[in-house]
N, C-alpha and C positions, 0 to 999 in steps of 0.2 A: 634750496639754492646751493649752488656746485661751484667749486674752482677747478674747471677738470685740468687734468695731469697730464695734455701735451695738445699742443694746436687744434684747433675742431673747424673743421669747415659747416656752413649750413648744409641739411642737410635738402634736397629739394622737396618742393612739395608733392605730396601725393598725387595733384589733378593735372603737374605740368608734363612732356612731354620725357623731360629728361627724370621726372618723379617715378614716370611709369617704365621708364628702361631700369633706374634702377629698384622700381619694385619688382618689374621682371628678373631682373639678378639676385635681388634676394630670396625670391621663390624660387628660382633653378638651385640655389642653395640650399632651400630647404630640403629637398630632396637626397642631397648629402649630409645633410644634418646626421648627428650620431646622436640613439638616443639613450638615458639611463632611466632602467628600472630598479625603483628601489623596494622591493618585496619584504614582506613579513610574512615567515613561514610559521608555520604553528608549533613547531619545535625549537625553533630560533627564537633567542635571545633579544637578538637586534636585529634592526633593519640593514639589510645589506647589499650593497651595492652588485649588480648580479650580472647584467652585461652592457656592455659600451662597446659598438663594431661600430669602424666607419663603412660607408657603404660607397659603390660608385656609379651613378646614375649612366644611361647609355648612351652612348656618342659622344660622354666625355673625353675630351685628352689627355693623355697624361706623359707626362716631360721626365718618365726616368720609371725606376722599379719603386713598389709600392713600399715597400720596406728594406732594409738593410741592416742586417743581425749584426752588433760587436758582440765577439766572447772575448775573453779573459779568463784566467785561471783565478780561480777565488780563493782553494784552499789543496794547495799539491799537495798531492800523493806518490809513496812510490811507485806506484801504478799507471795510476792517469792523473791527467787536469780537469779538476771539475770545472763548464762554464757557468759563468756569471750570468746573470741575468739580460736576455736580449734585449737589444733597443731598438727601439723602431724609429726610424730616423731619413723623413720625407727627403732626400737630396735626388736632384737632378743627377740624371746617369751622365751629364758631362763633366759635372763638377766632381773634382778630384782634390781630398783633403790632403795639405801638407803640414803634420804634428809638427815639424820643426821649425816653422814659419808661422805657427798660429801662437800668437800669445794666451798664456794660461790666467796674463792678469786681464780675465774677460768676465764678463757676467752672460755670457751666450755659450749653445752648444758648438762642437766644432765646426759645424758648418756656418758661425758666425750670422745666423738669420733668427734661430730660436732661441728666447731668454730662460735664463735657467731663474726659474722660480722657486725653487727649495735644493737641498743636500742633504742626502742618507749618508751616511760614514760608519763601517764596522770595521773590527780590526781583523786581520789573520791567524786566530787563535786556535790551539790545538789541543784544548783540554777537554775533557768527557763530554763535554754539552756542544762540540761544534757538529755534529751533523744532528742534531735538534733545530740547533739556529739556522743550520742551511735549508733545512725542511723549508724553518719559517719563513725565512728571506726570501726564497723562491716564490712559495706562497704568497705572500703579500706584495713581492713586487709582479707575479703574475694578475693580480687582483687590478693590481694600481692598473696597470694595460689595460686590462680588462673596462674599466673605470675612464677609459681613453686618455691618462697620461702619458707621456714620453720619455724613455728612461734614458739615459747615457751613463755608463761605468766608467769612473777612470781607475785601470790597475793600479795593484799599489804601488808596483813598478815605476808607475808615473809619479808616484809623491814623493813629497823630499826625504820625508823617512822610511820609505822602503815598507813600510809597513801596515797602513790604513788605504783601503777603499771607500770612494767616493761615488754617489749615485746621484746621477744630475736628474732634475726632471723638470719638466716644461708642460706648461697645459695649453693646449691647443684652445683656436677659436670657439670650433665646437662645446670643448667642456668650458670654457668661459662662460658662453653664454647660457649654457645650461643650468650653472650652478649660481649666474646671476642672478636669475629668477629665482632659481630657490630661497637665495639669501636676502628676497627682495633689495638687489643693491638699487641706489636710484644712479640714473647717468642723464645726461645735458639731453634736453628738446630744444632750448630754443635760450636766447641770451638775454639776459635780464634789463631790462626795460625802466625799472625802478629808479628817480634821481637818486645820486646820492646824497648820504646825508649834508648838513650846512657842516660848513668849515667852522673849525673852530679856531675861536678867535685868539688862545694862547699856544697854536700851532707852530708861530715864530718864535716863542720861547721856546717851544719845548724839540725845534727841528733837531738841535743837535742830540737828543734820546733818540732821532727816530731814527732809522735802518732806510737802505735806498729801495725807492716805490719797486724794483725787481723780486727785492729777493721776499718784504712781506705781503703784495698782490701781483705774483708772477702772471698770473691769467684773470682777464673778465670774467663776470660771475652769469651764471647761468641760472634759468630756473632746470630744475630736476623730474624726474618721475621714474617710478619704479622700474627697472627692465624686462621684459618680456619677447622672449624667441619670436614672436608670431608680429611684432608692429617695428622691425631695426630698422625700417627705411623713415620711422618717425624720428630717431634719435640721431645725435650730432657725431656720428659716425664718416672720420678721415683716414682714419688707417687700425687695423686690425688688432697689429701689434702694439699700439700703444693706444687705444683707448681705454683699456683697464690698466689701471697705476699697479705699479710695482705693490704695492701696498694691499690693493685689490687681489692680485694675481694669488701673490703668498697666501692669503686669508681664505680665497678659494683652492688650494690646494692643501692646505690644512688642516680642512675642513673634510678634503677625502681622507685622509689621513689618519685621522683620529675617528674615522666609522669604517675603514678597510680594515676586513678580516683577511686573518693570516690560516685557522683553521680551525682544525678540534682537537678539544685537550680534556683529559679529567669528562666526556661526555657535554662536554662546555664549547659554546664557539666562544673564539677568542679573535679580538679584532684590536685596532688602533696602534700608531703609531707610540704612545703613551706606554703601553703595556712591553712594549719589543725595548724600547728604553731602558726600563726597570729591569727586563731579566737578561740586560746587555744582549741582545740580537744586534742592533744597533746603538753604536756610541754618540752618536748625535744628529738631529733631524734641525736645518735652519734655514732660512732666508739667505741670501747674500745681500751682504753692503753694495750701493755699484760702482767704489771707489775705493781707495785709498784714501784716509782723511786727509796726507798732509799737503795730495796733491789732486789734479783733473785726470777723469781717464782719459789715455789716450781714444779709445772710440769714440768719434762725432756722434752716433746716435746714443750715448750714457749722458745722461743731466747733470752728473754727476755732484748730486743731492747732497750728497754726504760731505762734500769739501766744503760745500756753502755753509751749510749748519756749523760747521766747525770752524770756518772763517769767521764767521758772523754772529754765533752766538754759543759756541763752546768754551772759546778762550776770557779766560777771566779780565783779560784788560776791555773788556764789551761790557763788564759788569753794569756800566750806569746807560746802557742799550736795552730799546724793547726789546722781547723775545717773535719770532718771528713763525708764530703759532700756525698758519696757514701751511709753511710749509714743515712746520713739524707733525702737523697732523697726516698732511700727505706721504709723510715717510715713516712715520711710524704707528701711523691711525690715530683712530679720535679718541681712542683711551688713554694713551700718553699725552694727546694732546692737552686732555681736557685736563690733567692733574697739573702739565706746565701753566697753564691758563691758571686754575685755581690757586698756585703757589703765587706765581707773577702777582696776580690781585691779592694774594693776601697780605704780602712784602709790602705794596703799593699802600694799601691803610696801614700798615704799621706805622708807615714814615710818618702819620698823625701823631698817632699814641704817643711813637718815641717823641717828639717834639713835645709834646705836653708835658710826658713824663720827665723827661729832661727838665722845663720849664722848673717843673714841682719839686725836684730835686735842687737844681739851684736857690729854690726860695728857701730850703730847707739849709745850705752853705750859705747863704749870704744874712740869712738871723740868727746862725747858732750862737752870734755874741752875744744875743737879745736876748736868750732862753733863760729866763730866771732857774727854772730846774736845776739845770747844769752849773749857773752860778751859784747858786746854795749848797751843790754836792763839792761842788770846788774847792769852795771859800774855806780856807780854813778856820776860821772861828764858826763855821756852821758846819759844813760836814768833817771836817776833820776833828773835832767833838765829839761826835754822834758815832759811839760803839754798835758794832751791828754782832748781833746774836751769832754763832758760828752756824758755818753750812754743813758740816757734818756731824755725824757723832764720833764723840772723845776726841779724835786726832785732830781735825780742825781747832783755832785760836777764835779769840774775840778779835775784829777787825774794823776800821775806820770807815768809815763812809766814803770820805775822800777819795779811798785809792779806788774808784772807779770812775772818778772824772774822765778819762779820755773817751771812755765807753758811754757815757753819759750825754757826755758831746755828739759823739758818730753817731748815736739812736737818734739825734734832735733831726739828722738828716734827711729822715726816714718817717720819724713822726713828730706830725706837724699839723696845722690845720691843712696844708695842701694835699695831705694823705687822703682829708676826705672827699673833698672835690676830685683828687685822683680816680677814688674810687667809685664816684659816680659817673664821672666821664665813660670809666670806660665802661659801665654799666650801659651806657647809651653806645657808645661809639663799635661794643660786637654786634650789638643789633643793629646798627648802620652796615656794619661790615656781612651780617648775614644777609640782610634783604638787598642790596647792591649786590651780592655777589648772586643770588638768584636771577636777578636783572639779567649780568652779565650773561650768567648761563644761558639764559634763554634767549640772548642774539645769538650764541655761540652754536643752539643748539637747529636753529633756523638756520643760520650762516653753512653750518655742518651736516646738514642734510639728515637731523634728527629727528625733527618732531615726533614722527609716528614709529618712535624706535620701539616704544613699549609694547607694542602688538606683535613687533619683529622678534624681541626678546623670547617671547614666549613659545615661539615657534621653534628659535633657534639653537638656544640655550639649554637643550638637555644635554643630561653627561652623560659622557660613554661608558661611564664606570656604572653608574643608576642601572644602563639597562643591562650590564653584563651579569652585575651583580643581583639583582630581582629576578626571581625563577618566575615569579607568580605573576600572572596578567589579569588585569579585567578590564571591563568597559568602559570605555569614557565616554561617560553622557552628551558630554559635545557635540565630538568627530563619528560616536560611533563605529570605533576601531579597538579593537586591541592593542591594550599597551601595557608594559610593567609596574607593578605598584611593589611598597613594601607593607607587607601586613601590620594592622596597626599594634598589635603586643611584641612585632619585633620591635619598631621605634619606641616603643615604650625603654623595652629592656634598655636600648642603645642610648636613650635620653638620659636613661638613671647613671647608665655606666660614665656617662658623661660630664653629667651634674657631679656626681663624685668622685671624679676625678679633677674636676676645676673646682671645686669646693677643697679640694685637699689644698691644692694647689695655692688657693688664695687663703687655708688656716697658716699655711708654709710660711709665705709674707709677714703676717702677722706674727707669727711666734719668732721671728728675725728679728722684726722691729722691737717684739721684748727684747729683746737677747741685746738688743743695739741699746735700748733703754736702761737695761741692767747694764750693760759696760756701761751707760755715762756716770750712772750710780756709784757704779764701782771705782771707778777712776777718777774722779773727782776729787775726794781724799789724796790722792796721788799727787795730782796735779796741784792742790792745796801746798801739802806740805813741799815739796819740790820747789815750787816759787819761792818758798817763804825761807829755807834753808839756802837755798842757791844762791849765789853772790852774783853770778854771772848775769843770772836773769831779772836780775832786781832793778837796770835800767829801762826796760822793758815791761815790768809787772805793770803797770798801769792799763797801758796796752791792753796787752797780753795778761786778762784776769785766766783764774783758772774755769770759771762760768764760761770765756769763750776758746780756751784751752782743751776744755771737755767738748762743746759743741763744733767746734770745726776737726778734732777728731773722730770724732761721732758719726759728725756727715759726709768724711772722705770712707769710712767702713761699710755707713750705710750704702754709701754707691758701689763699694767694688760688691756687694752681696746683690743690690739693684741688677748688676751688668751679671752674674753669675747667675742667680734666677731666670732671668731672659733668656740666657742663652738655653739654659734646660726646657723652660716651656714653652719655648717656639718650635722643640719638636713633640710635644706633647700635645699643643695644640690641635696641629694637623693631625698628629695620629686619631684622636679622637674625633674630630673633624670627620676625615674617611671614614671613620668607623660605624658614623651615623648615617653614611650614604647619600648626601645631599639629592635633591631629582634635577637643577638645574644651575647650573655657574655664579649664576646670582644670588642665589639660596647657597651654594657654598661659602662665596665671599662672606657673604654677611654674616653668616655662621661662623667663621672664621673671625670674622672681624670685632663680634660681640665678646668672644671668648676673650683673644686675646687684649682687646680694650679696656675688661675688666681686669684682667691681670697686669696690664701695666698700671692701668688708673690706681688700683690698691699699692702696687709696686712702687711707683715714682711718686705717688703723694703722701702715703701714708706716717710716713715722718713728718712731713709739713703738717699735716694734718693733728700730729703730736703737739709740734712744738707751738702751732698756734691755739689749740684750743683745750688742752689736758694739760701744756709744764706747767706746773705753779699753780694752777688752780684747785689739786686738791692736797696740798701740804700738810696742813694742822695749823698749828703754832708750837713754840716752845712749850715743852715738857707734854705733850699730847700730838707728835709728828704723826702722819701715816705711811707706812712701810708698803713696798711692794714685796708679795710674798715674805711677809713678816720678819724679811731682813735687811732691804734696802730703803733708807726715809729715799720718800720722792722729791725732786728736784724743787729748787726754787726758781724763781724769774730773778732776774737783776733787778736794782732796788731800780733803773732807768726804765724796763720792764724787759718783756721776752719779745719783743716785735725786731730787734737787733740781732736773735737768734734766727729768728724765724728769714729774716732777710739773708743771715749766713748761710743757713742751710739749705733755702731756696737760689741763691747765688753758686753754691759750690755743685748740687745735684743737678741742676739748667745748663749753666757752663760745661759740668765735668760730661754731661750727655755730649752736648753739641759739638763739643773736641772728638771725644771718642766716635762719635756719628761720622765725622768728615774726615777720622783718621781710615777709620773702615771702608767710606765708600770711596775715597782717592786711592790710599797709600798702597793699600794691601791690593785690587786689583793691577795696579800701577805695578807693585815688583810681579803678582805673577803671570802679567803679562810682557814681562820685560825682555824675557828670552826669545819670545815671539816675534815683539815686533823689531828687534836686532836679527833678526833673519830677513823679515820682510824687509827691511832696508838694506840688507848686505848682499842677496841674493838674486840673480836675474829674475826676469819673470816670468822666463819659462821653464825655470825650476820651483818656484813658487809660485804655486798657482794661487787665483783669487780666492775659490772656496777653501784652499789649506790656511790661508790669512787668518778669514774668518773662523776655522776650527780652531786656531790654537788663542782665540778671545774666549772671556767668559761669557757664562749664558746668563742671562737676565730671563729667570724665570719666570711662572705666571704668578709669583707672589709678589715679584720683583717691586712692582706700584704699591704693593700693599701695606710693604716693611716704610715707603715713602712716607705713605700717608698718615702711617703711625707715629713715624718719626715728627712729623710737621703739628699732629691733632694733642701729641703729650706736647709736646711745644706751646700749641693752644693753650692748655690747662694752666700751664708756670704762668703767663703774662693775664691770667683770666681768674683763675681761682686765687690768687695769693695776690694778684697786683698792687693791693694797700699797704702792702709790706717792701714795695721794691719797687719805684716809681721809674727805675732803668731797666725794667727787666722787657719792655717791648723795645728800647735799644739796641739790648747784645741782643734780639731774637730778629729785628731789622739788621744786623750786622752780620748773621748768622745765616738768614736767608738769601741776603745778597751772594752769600759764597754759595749755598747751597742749590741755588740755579745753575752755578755756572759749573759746581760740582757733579751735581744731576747731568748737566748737559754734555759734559768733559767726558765723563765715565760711559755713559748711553753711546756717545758718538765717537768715541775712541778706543776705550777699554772693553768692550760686549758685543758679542753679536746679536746683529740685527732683532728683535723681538717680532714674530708673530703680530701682523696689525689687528686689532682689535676694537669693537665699536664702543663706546656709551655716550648716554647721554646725560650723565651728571657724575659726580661724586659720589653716587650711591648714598651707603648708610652710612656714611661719613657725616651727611647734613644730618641728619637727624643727631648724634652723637654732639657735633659742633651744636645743636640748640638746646641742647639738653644741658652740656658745659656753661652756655653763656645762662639759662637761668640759674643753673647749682652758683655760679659765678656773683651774684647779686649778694645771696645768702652769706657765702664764706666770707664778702670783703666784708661786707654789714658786721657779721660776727667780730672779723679781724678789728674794726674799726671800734666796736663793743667791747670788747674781750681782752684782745691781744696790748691792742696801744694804750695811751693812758691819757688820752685825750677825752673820752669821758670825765674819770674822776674830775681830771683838769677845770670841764666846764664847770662840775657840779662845784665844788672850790671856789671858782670863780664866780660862781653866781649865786652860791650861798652860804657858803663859810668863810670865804677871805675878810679878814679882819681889817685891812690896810688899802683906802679910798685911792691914794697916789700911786701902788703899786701892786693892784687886790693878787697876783702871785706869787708874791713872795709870802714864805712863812709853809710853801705848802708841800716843801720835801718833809718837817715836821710834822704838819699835820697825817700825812698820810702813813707815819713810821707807827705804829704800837709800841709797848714799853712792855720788857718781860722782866720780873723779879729775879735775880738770878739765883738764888736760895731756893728758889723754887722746881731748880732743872732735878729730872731726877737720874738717879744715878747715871742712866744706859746714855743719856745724854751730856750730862755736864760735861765739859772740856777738861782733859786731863790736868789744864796748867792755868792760871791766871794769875799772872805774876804783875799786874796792876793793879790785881785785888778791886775789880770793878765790881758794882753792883748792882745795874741795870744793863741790858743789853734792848736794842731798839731791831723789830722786825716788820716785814713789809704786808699789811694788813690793816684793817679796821676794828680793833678792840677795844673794851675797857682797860684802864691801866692795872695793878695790882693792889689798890686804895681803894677800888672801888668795889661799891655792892656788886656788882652785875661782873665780878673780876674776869678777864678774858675772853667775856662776850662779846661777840660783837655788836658794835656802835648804831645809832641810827643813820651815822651817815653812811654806812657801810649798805644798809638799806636802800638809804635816796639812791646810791649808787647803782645798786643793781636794779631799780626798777625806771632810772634815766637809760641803762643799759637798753633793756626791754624794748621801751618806748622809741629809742633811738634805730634800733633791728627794725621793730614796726615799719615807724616810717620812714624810713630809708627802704628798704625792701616795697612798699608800695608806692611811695614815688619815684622808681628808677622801674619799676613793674610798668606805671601807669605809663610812663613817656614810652618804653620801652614797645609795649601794645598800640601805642599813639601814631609810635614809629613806623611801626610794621604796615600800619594801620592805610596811613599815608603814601606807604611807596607800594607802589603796584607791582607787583613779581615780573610781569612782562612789559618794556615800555611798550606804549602806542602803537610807534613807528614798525614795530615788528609783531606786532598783529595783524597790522595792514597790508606789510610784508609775506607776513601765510596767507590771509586769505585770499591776495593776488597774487599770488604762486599757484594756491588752489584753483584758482577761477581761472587761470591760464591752464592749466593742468588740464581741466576738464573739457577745455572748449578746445584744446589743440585733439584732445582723444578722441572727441565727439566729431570734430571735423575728419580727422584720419577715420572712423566709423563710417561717417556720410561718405567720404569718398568709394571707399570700399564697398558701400552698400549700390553704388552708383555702377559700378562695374558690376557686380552681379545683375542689376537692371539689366543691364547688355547684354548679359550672359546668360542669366538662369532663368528660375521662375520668375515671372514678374508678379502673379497674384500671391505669390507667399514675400515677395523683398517689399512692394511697394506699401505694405500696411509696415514693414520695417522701417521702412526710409522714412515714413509721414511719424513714427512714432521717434524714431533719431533727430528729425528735426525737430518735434515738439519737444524735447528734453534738451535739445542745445537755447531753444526758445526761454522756457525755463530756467536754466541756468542762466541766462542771461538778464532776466526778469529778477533775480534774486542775487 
């Protein structure tokens, strides 16, 4: 099913009177038809595009000369002027172009009839390499002609700087429909017949979210079918020039683009527009916008697409507005479509989460006056009593309990019994969010004319790089053709070079994170004695212990090393990436996609990953600490626990991304395009033309979705893998996304040119990736909720040691302290000073006290502990598995209604094909053989019989 891109009339049927005149005009056209062969020669590389002539059948007329050459001087000499590349350029011999009268803010060639579908741009350069590039350029825009596109030059004469050429080009009907076919695109047969769906009944709440019924179902929906040269008087064909979308047009043109050779090099044919890029032949190859965003083109015939978008869903005051996916898909294709689509729903279930989480956090402020905990570390006849063992060696003091009361409090926020139920919600609620969002795809992917993308894929998607680069061919069992392979001990080689280079890569990370770890070791002591000396900060020390002194400096280092890592291996990536030679776009993506996944998942978790399940857990005790590298003792938790840390440093590295993320994709496009579009507003417009607009925008590369999605899927992990520890962190990522659409949308439709449309029909290995996350996700909170909090102990306390029937928590910051002899510290630890002359110091563990046989061992309850732990990981983990599988279980990936939906799409498909067959067979009855058609005809009607039987 289709929303086509500009008015469609029916088109007649094959058997009526006015069917058959204009089936007679489309066969006299065929006869004009221009055809391409695409050849494999046995010394070539690649398949290439080899002739494209139009031809002209006899006793046509024709209203002017058949072509009309512009030169231009490309690159003067003191000699001569080199010409530029001819254009051939269909104008009637009466029409007469006036440059000074024609506006340059046009998306058409001069003669105001054909759309300019892409722009080549090089500069006028005079250093060692320009008559190599002139070779080239010649070459490849000979090619393109050849290829039947339509070139126009504008001197540089004509730009505002004097200095870059411009190559307009346009692709005729002809090659339209040629490379339709290739591309299997589908276009409208016939207009969809289907009710639609029931209204929904909270449609009057939610009218003021929607957008007016124009700009998100501009056109009725069609059913679709493949295109094919040989049946256009089936398809809903009104006008020439605009039945393939601007979107179409680009996609088919480069698509020659990137298979057009330019020649031979090194014994090598060298092709694609890609290639001429890299070794600057040309400076930029793009689309055009067909507007100005901030206003309507003046031409009645531009839609001018691009103000709409920008009225409508660029401007952040639209933030609490649907996005208007239909026509963003027709302006940018179904691959941007389908990521805004995928963002949009994933914003939408957050608003759950955060609501919940919220919920859970409030429950957490409105009992912390209830938390016996926090009142016994308070109290001062209880914890301001209780000496605690010092936290470092020598320099550090014996210290109070007490003074971490305010810390003690802010953990209760965070951990609470609502932590657990947090963590099981969301345990349920990504797997709502992944099998809904499958759903969706799959209207999306019907609505968009996907289904049968994956057969397309295969066909369509090889790289031009694959076959330039593979010398060696052999046979493909399939097709029975020759094609390029790479031999299998090259990808061996290439795989290892690869593995070990992303293996270095992610030891890099890791040996940081020591490095981050040894500073907190190191600095601790610091921060220690500083508070404790300092007057200044002594209102504050409460606050501000040196435990969270250390750790929020820790994880503002660990991030700026975060963002300095990233930036080095995202060209590492790709380089090795290329290196390995993908065979197809999608096999590059994903290759791409795994590498760098794994490099940030290590990168942006691996501290969290620290601080919840290694700080504090393998300490020692007094007088027997363990050292990292035999010089730093390891960290302690706060006697509150480490789940306070762990919410710090997953708040400060989430946050400090998401800032940086929307400072980068606003601000910094934003200034350097700023010069730019202060020209486009200050300057006429027929000194500034439309495609100089667009050149002096950034490009939004073919990575451009990918840095998206990465940004959005580490996102995933923060509210997915730590959620137990930060019951707001789907919050700030719903407060985060809200911008991040409109950011996305702002910069796409304002600050970049036009992107290249492009098809898919899902998020790729992204799903895969997001399921892998939501199960790893089960595990870590289970852990966190085991390990990290102290809501275990708590129960165990509670349900088997509390001593006190009225109030069984209290008693139980004692219970959980150990007793250390302090006679017993030996030298490398005792504290330089004890000028209270204490004699026990109390630390955070399960041991025997100093009196006893079993001195410093640990306790049985230190046991019960750890195997409530256990038990607790168990089942939690398989009752959030079971629902979770229960879930998936229950919702069906495609609803109903769009099952019913293809197969009466197909069942029209085939009986509209089968009828244009019969018809057709019926005219040959008239014409031809009739004992060779009429066993045709009896066998077409029994398979329309057929199909209609089934």
């Amino acid at each position: 099913m289709r929303r086509p891109e500009s008015p469609l009339r029916s088109a007649p049927l094959p058997g009526s009177s006015s069917g058959k005149a204009a089936t007679m005009n489309r066969l006299g056209k065929k006869a004009n038809e221009t055809l391409i062969e695409m050849a494999l020669s046995a010394d070539d590389d690649i398949a290439i595009l080899t002739k494209f002539k139009p031809s002209q059948s006899e006793g046509e007329e024709c209203n002017g000369p058949e072509t009309i050459s512009t030169a231009g001087s490309e690159i003067p000499s003191s000699s001569e002027g080199l010409n530029s590349t001819e254009t051939t350029l269909l104008i009637p011999e009466h029409q007469v172009i006036d440059k000074r009268h024609q506006s340059k803010d046009s998306i058409f060639f001069r003669d105001g009839v054909r759309r300019i579908d892409f722009v080549l741009s090089y500069v006028d350069d005079l250093n060692k390499e320009w008559e190599k590039k002139l070779e080239r350029r010649k070459e490849f825009e000979s090619n393109l002609q050849k290829a039947g596109l339509e070139l126009e030059t504008e001197d540089k004469k004509e730009s505002e700087d004097g200095k870059i050429f411009f190559v307009k080009i346009h692709a005729p009907w002809e090659v339209l429909i040629t490379y339709a076919e290739v591309l299997n695109i589908k276009v409208p047969i016939r207009e969809n017949d289907i009710p639609p769906m029931v209204e929904n009944p909270l449609d009057c709440v939610l009218f003021p979210l929607r957008l007016p019924e124009k700009v998100m179902h501009p056109e009725p929906d069609y059913f679709t079918a493949p295109f094919s040269k040989d049946k256009q008087e089936l398809y809903l064909i009104n006008d020439e020039s605009t039945f393939f979308s601007p979107s179409m047009r680009n996609r088919i043109v480069n698509y020659i683009l990137t298979r057009c050779p330019y020649g031979t090099e090194e014994g090598k044919k060298k092709f694609g527009i890609k290639r001429l890029l890299n070794n600057g032949t040309y400076t930029a190859a793009y689309p055009l916008h067909d507007c100005q965003y901030w206003k309507k083109a003046s031409d009645p015939n531009c839609d001018s697409e691009r103000y709409t978008l920008y009225m409508e869903w660029a401007r952040f005051l639209r933030f609490y507005k649907e996005q208007p996916l239909v026509l963003i898909r027709k302006y940018y294709g179904e691959k941007i479509g389908i990521y805004f689509a995928w963002l949009g729903f994933y914003t939408e279930m957050l608003f759950l989460a955060a609501v919940v989480g919220l919920i859970c956090f409030l429950y957490g402020l409105f009992t912390m006056d209830e938390n016996m905990s926090s009142k016994e570390i308070c109290d001062p006849t209880i914890g301001g009593e209780i000496i605690m063992c010092p936290l470092c060696d020598r320099d550090c003091e014996y210290w109070r309990l007490n003074t971490t009361c305010e810390s003690s409090q802010y953990s209760h926020l965070f951990d609470n019994v609502a932590t657990l139920f947090f963590a099981i919600f969301m345990g349920i609620w990504v797997t709502l969010f992944l099998e809904f969002w499958k759903r969706r795809q799959a209207r999306l992917k019907y609505e968009w004319d996907l289904v049968d993308f994956e057969e397309e894929q295969q066909q369509l998607q090889l790289r031009p790089e694959y076959e330039a680069k593979c010398t060696q061919k052999k046979k493909n069992p399939v097709t029975q053709e020759m094609e390029p392979y790479l031999p299998l001990t090259s990808q061996a080689v290439r795989f290892c070079i690869s593995g070990a280079t992303v293996l270095f890569w992610v030891s890099l990370i890791i040996a940081s994170m020591i490095a981050v770890i040894v500073y907190r070791l190191a600095v601790y002591a610091a921060f220690a004695s500083l508070m404790e000396n300092t007057q200044t900060l002594q209102p504050i020390s409460g606050l501000l212990t040196p435990q969270l002194a250390t750790s929020v400096t820790a994880s503002c280092l660990n991030f700026v090393i975060i963002m300095i890592l990233n930036f080095f291996y995202e060209r590492i990536a790709i380089w090795i990436t290329d290196m390995e030679i993908p065979r197809t776009h999608m096999e590059y993506e994903n290759r791409l996609t795994m590498k760098m996944f794994l490099f940030q998942f290590v990168n942006y978790y691996s501290s969290c990953f620290y601080v919840a399940f290694f700080k504090g857990k393998f300490v020692g005790y007094p007088g027997a600490y363990t050292y990292m590298f035999n010089r730093w003792r390891n960290e302690e938790c706060d006697p509150a626990g480490c789940l306070i840390e762990l919410t710090t440093q997953l708040t400060i590295v989430m946050a400090g991304k998401q800032i940086w993320g929307n400072i980068q994709e606003a601000i910094v496009p934003w200034i350097c395009n700023w010069w730019g579009r202060r020209k486009a507003r200050n300057n006429p417009e027929n000194l500034y033309s439309r495609w100089e607009q667009d050149h002096d925008l950034q490009t939004f590369g073919a990575l451009g979705l990918f840095y998206e999605y990465l940004e959005m899927v580490i996102q995933f992990g923060f509210i997915t893998l730590f959620v137990a520890s930060f019951p707001l962190a789907p919050l700030l990522a719903l407060m985060n996304n809200i911008l991040e659409i409109r950011v996305d949308s702002w910069k796409l439709t304002t600050q970049y040119r036009r992107p290249v449309a492009a098809k898919a029909h899902s998020i790729g290995v992204w799903q895969e990736i997001l399921n892998g996350m939501a199960i790893l996700s089960v595990v870590t909170n289970a852990f966190i909720v085991a390990f990290t909090s102290d809501m275990i102990p708590r129960l165990v306390y509670y349900y088997a040691y509390s001593e006190n029937e009225d109030s069984p928590m209290s008693g139980y910051i004692n219970n959980s302290l150990s007793v250390f002899l302090i006679s017993d510290f030996p030298e490398r630890n005792e504290p330089k000073e004890n000028p209270e002359n204490f004699v026990i110091c109390r630390y955070r563990d399960y041991r025997y006290p100093p009196d006893h046989e079993r001195k410093y061992l640990h306790t049985m309850q230190f046991w019960h502990i750890l195997a409530a732990k256990l038990a607790f990981i168990i089942i939690m983990e398989h009752v959030v598995f079971i629902v979770k599988f229960f879930v998936a279980w229950m919702i069906p990936d495609v609803p109903a209604d769009v099952k019913a939906k293809i197969k009466r799409e197909k069942y029209l498909t085939q009986k509209i094909l089968h009828e244009y067959e019969l018809e057709k067979l019926k005219e040959r009855l008239c014409q031809g053989d009739k004992r060779a058609t009429e066993k045709e005809f009896i066998a077409t009607e029994g398979r329309m019989e057929l199909s209609r039987a089934m």
